[in-house]
N, C-alpha and C positions, 0 to 999 in steps of 0.2 A: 196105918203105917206105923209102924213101931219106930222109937228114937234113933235108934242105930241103922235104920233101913234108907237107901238113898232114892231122893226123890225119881219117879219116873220120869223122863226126858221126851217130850211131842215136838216134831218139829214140823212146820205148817209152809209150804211152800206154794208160789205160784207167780204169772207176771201182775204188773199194777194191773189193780181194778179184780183181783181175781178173786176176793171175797175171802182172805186171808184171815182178816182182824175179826168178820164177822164168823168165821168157824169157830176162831179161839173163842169167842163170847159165848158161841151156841154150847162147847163143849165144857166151858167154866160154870156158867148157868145149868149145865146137865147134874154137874157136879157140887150142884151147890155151893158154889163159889169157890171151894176146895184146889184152886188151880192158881199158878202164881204166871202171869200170864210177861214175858218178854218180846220187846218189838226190835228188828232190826233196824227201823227208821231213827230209834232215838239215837245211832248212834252215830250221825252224819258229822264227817269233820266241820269244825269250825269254819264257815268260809267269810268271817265279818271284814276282812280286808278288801275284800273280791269288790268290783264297781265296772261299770261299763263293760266294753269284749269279755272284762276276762269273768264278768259274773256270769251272761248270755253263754259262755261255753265251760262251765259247770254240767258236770256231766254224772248228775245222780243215778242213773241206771248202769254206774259201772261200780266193781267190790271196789276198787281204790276210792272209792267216794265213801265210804264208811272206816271208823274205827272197830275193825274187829277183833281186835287183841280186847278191849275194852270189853266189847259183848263177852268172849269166850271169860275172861277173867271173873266177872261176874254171876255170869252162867257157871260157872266153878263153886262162885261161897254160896251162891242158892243151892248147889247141888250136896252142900255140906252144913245146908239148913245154918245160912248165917242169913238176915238182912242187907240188902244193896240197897243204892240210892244211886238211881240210872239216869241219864244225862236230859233233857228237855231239849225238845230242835226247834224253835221259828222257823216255819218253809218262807212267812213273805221277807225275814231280813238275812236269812238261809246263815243263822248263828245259832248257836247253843247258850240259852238263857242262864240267868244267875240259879235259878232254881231248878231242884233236882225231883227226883221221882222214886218214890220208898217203894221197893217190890219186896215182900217177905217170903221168904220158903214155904210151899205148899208140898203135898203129897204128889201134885201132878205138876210139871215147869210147863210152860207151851212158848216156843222160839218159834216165832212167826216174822217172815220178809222174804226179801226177794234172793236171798244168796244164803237161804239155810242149807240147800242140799248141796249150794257149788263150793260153797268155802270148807276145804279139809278140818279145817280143825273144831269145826260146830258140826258138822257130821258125824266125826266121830264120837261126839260125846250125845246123841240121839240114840235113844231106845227104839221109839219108834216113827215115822213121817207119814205125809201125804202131801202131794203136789197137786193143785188144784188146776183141773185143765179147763181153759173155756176159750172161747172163737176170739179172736183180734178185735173184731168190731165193737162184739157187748163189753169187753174190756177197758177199750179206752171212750165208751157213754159212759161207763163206770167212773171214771177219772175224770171224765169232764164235771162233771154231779158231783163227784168230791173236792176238787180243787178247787172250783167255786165256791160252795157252800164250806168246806172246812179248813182252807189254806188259805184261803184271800188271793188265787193265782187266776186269769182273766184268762176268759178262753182264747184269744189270739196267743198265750204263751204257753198252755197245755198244749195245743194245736202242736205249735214250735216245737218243745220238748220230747211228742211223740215222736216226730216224725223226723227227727236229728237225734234224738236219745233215746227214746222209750223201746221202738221197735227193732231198731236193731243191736242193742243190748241184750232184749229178749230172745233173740234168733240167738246169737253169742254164749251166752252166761246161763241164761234162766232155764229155758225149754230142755236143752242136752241135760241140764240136773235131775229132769224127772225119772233118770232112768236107777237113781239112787234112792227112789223114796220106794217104800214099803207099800202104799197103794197109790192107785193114782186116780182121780176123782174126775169123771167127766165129766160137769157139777151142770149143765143145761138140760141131761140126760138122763143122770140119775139123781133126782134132787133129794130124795130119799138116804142116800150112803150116808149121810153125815150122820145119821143115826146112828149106823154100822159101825161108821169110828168110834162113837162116844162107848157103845156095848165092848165094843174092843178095847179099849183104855178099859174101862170098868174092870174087864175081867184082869188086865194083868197089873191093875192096882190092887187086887183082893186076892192073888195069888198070895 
């Protein structure tokens, strides 16, 4: 990619558990690291005041539950090869840390979370997407496996959270987006496509 040329734009979509963070990896790793990889999760508002009721209905799985003026602003000076320094979220005290997170400008950006294809204004700025489609079930043993092992959240309150937020958020917000991504990945059925992406990136990074 030449100085003057604007980084490619991937945007990775799907509900929790749908193997999001692990495509960006697979497709940064294709690339040799060559990929500047951004999360929607870093950029959950602050909720350090929240305590009792009003922490218990916290409702993550909806867009007003993130700063996306933040994400989009940012996703701007990487797309004009500046350096950002992106927010840190704590899920067990559901705050944003004093410490930040350095992403540099790559030849490839990849915007991965739950509201890349819903929210207009990080839509528009995608070159190219995919929506990761997978069954409800293995979704949320997905998110069981990860909330315990990488969040510190106890399965009685993943349990809670799907079944008052996760899913039908997802009916709502997430699933109608996929009619805006450029492919849409059965990922239990065809586990192979992901290759298919990376060749495709490839090729319109060396146009």
């Amino acid at each position: 990619m030449t100085a003057s040329r604007k980084p490619l734009v991937l945007g990775i979509t799907g509900g929790s558990g749908s193997g999001k963070s692990r495509l960006a990896a697979y497709i940064k790793e294709g690339l040799h690291g060559h990929a500047a990889v951004v999360c929607q999760d870093w950029y959950y508002k602050n909720n350090n005041g929240a305590s009792g009721d009003a922490r218990e209905a916290l409702n993550f799985d909806h867009p007003r539950a993130l700063e996306t003026s933040l994400c989009v602003r940012q996703l701007d000076l990487l797309r004009a090869g500046r350096t950002v320094h992106a927010p840190v979220y704590d899920y067990a005290t559901h705050t944003r840390i004093a410490e930040t997170r350095e992403v540099r400008p790559e030849p490839l950006v990849i915007v991965e979370g739950l509201f890349v294809l819903h929210e207009p204004a990080l839509r528009r700025r995608l070159d190219l997407s995919v929506y990761i489609d997978v069954p409800d079930d293995m979704r949320l043993l997905r998110r069981v496996r990860r909330d315990t092992v990488e969040r510190r959240v106890d399965l009685e309150e993943t349990l809670r959270l799907y079944e008052r937020f996760v899913r039908p958020m997802h009916s709502r917000f997430i699933a109608p987006s996929a009619r805006h991504a450029t492919w849409r990945w059965p990922q239990l059925d065809q586990e192979r496509f992901k290759a298919d992406i990376l060749r495709a990136v490839r090729r319109r990074l060396h146009k």
